[in-house]
C-alpha positions in Angstrom: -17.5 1.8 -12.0 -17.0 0.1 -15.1 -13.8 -1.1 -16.6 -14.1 1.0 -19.8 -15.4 4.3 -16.8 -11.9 2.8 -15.2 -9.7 3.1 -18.7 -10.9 7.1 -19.8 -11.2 8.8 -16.0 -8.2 11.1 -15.5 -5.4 9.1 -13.3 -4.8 10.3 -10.1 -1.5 11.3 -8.9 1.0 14.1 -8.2 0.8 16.1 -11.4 3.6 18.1 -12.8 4.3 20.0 -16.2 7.5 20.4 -18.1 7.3 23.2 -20.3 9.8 22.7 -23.6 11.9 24.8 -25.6 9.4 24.2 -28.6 6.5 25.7 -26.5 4.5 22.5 -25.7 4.1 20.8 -22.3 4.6 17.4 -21.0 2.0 16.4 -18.3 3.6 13.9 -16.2 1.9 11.9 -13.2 3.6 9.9 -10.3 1.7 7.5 -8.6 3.4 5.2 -6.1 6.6 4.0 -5.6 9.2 1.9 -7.1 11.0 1.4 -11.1 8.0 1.3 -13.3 7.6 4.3 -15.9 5.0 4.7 -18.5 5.4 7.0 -21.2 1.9 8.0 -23.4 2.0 10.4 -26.8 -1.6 11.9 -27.6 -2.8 15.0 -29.3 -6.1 15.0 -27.2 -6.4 17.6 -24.3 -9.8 15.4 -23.2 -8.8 11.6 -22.0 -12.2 10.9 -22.9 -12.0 11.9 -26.1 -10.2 8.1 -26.8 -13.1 5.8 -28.1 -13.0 2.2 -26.5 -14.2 -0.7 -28.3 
């Protein structure tokens, strides 16, 4: 697999959405353990929609 293949593929995870009071959802991912927390903002519903240079 490439690195780019490695940067658009859909993370795996334990996936969970939290639906909000003005009707959007968050998609949220764990993966492992331990402090680290990422947070992303995107209006694409395809990861590979994201063009890589």
């Amino acid at each position: 697999m490439s690195s780019v293949d490695k940067l658009i593929r859909k993370p795996e995870g334990v996936r969970t959405f939290i639906k909000r009071p003005d009707g959007t959802d968050l998609h949220c991912i764990a993966v492992g353990e331990g402090p680290a927390v990422v947070l992303a903002h995107g209006i694409f519903k395809n990861w590979g929609a994201l063009t890589l240079c």
